[in-house]
N, C-alpha and C positions, 0 to 999 in steps of 0.2 A: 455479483457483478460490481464493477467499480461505481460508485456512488457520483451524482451530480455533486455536491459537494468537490470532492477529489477531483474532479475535470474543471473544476473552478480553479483550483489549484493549480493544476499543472498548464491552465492555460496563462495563470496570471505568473507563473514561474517562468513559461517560456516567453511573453513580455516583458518580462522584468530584464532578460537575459537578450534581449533584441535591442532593447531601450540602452543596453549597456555594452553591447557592441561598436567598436567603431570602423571595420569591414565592412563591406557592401555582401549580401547575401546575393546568391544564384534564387533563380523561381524556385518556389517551393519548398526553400530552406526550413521556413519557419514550421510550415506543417511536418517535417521532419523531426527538428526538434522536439514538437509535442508529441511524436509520436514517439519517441525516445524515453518520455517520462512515462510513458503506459507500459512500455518494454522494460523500465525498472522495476514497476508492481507488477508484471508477470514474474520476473526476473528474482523478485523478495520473497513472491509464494511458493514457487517450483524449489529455492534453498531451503525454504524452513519445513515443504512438505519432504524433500530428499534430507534434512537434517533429523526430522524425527523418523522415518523409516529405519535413515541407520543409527539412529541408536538400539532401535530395536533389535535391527539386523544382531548390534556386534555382538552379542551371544555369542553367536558361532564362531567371531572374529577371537573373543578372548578364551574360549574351550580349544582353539587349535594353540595359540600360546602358551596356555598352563599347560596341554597334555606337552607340549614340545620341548617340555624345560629340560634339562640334562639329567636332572631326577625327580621327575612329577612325586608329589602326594597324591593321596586317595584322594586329597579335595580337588585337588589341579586333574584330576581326571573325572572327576563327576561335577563340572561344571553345567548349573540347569540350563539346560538351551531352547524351553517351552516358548519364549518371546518373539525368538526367531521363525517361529513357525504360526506368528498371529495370524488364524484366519482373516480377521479385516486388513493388518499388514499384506498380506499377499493380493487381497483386491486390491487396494493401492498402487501396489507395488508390477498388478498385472494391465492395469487402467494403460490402452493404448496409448491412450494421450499426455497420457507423465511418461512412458517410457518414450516418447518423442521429445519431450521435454530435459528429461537429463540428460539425452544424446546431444542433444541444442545446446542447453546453458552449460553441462559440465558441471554438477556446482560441488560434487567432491574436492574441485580443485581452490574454493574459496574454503574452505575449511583449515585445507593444511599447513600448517604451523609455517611462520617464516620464518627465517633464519635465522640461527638464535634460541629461538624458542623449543620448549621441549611439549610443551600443550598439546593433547589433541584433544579438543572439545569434544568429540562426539563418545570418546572414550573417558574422557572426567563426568558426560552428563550419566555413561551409561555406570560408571560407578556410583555414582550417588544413587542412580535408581536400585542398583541390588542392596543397596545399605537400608534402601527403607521398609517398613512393614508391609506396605502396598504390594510392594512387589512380591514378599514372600508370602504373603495371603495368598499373591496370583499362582505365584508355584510349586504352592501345596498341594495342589490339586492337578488332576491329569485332564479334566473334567476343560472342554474349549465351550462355555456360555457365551454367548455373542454379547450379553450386557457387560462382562467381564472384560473381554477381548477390548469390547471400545472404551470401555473406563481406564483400561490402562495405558491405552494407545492415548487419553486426553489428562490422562495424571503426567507421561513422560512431556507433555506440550505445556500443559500449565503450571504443573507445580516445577516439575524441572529446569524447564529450557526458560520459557518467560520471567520464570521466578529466580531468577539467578544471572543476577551482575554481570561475573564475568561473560555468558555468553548477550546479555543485551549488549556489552560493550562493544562484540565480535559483530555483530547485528552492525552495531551503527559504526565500528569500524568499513566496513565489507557493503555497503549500502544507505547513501546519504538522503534516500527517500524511506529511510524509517519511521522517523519524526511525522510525515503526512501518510503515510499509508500505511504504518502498523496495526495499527487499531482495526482497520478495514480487511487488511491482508488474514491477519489472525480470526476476523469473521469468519473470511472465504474457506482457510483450514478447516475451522471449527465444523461447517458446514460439509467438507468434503470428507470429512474424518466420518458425518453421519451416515455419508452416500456416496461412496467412493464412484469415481466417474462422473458425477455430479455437474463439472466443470468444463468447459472448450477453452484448452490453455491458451486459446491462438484468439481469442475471441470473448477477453472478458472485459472487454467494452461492447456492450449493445450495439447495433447496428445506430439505431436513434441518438444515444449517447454521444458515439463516435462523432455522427454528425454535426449535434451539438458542441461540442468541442470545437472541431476542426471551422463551425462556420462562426463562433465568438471570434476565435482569434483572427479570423479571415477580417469579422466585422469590424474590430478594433482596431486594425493594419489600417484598415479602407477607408473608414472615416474616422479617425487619428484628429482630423483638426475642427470636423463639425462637431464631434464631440468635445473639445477643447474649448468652443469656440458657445456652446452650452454650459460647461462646469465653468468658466472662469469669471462671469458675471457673478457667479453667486459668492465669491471668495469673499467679497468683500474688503476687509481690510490685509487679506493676506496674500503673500506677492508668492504668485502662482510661482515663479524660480525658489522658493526656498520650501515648498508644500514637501511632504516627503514623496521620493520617487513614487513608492509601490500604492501610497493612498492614491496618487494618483492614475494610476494603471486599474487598480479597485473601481475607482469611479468610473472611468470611461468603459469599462465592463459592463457595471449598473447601467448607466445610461443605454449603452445598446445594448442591453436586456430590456428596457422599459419601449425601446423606439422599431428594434428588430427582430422581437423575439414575443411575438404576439400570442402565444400560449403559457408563458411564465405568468403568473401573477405579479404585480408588483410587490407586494407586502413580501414574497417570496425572497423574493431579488435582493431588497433592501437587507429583509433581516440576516439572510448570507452571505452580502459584502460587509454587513458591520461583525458579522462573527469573524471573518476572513481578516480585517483590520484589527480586529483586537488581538488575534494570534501570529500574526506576521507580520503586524506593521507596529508603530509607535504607543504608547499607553494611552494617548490619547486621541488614537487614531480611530477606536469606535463610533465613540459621541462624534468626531468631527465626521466622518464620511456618512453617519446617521443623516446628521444634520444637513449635507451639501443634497444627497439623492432625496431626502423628502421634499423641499423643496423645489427642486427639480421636477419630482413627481407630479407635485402636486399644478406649476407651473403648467407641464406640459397638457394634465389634466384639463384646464381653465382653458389654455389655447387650441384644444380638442386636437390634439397632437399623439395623443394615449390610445393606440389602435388594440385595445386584447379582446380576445376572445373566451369564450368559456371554457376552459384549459379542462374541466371535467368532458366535455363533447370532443374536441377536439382529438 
């Protein structure tokens, strides 16, 4: 499931992208948008789990090629096609809920080479896997070992595809929420590669999750300028017009997590907006947003303004 973390993200992205608008949105715009950014890391899992199936698949796709040449070899006609028929390949590949999935995204169609180009990724990864020893360990043997089956299905994910330039570049050509959800995405794989059907494609944001998302950004919309009107006292000497945007979007985050979100801890809060600041905002966007929400905290604390709860009971 998508991580707290990641919903941090994508809320502080689809702020970032309101704040920088200058149209008037319709009701409900905004909850749209973020819900746009969970439909990209659906959208990133569903290619890369339809991207390694078919590599597996082409076996068969390059044994009808070689046998079709105008005059095969022995070898063009005994091309191995053991891969194609991976028992855990086939649960995958028989998993209701991916095959509603490719029918949805399509994602054969983000694969194929643009114009120009003579690439087919799925056919350069499935090359390199028959070059390597792994794979001819795999099909020496007639023998289907289920420990087997899955080692190979996670040698063509990690040593192949992740491990190899050209297709990262396709990656983040073809999907610009790589950079926050790779790391995550390639969990979810990992995970479904142990347990195929594992996943509800329509539904990998938690119910709670979802909420939490959908009611930061609601919060952040709504009180925009009591949170403004909280962070700008502490600037001190710094002139709130030249703060950078997104530290600012950061903050007003923190804060209604500390004032509206009475099961988060603080120490929680803090330490994931100065992680969030140090990877998407300025070099010294850390230390400075550390700095403004501790204070704050601690402020709100004294004025008994600090309502949490014991987030373990709760």
């Amino acid at each position: 499931m998508i991580s707290r973390r990641n919903i941090r993200v994508k809320v502080m992205q689809t702020l970032y992208t309101l704040d920088t608008m200058e149209t008037l949105l319709k009701p409900g715009e905004p909850q749209k948008m973020l819900q746009q950014h969970f439909n990209q890391t659906r959208s990133l899992l569903v290619y890369l789990t339809w991207f390694l199936t078919d590599v597996a698949r082409y076996a068969e796709t390059e044994a009808h090629k070689r046998a079709s040449k105008h005059l095969p070899s022995a070898e063009d006609l005994n091309v191995n096609t053991k891969i194609a028929g991976n028992e855990l390949l086939w649960k995958m590949l028989e998993d209701p809920a991916l095959k509603e999935q490719f029918s949805k995204e399509k994602p054969e169609l983000t694969h194929r080479p643009k114009p120009g180009e003579n690439t087919d990724m799925v056919r350069e990864i499935y090359l390199n896997l028959v070059a390597t020893p792994t794979y001819q360990a795999y099909i020496a043997t007639q023998a289907r070992e289920k420990a087997d089956e899955k080692k190979i299905m996670e040698f063509i994910l990690n040593d192949l595809m992740l491990a190899n330039e050209s297709f990262i570049s396709h990656i983040e050509e073809n999907f610009s929420n790589w950079s926050d959800d790779g790391e995550m995405v390639v969990q979810l794989l990992a995970a479904y590669i142990q347990k195929p059907g594992i996943h509800n494609f329509n539904e990998l944001v938690s119910a709670d999750k979802l909420e939490f998302a959908r009611t930061l950004l609601r919060t952040v919309q709504e009180k925009a300028e009591h949170l403004q009107e909280i962070i700008v006292p502490k600037l001190k000497n710094w002139d709130p017009e030249r703060i950078a945007q997104l530290d600012m979007i950061l903050m007003k985050m923190g804060v209604s997590e500390f004032l509206y979100f009475e099961t988060i801890p603080p120490k929680v809060t803090i330490n994931e907006y100065i992680d969030l600041a140090k990877d998407y905002s300025t070099q010294q966007s850390g230390q400075f947003v550390n700095g403004i929400l501790d204070n704050i905290h601690k402020e709100l604390v004294q004025e008994g303004k600090m309502h949490k709860v014991d987030y373990k009971k709760a």
